[in-house]
Each structure stands twice: as structure tokens, then as C-alpha cells.
N, C-alpha and C positions, 0 to 999 in steps of 0.2 A: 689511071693505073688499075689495074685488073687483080685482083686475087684470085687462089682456088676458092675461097673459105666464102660464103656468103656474110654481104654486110650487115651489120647489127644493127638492131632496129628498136630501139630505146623510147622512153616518154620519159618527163621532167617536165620542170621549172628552166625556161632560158634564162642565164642573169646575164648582164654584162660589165665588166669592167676596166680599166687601165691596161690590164692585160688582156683585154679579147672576152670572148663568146665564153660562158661554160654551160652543161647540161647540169643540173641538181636533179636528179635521181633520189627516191626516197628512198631505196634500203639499197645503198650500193656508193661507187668512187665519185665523185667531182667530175665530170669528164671537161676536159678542156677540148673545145672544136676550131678545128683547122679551117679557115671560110675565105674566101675574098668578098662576100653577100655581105651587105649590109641588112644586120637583124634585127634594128632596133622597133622592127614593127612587132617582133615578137617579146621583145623586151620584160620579164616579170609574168609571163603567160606558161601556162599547160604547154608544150609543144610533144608533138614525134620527130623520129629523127631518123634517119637510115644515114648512116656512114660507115666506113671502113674504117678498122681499128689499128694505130698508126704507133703506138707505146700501150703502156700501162695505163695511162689514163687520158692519154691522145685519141682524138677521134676524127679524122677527114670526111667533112660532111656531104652528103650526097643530095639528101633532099630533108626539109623542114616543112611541117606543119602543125596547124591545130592539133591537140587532144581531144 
């Protein structure tokens, strides 16, 4: 799915839990990430992120990497 808006492009901490994927951001929301990816390589890691912003604190993720 396509927006006009370009996707955001964040760094954090990936954590994961019961509930799924979150990005931990130091000065900002909790973003919870929308995935089918299995990320547990990223698990506890620096990561970036480019996804589309889907709520308040929803994020549909595009692509994942190192910081």
C-alpha cells in the first residue's frame, strides 16, 4: 500500500514480546511493528527502520537493519 506521505525512518532498540515486534526509540512512543518477518535476529539490537505509519503508535514495516 502506497501513501502520498513518505515512510519514517526511525532507529531504536527492537524488543520482542507476546505481543509482537516493538521499536524502543529513546526520546519518543513505543512503536509497535506490523511484520510477517521473523526478527528475532534482530532481537535486543540497535536497529533502523523505514515503515509506514499505520496509528498513533503503529508502524508497517518496510525494511530493517543494523544501526
Amino acid at each position: 500500500m502506497t501513501d502520498s506521505k513518505a515512510p519514517l525512518r526511525l532507529h531504536g532498540i527492537l524488543r520482542l514480546n507476546e505481543r509482537g515486534p516493538f521499536l524502543e526509540v529513546e526520546e519518543g512512543p513505543l512503536w509497535r511493528l506490523q511484520t510477517d518477518a521473523d526478527l528475532r535476529t534482530h532481537q535486543d539490537r540497535r536497529v533502523r527502520v523505514e515503515a509506514w505509519q499505520r496509528g498513533a503508535s503503529i508502524l508497517e514495516l518496510l525494511w530493517i537493519g543494523p544501526a
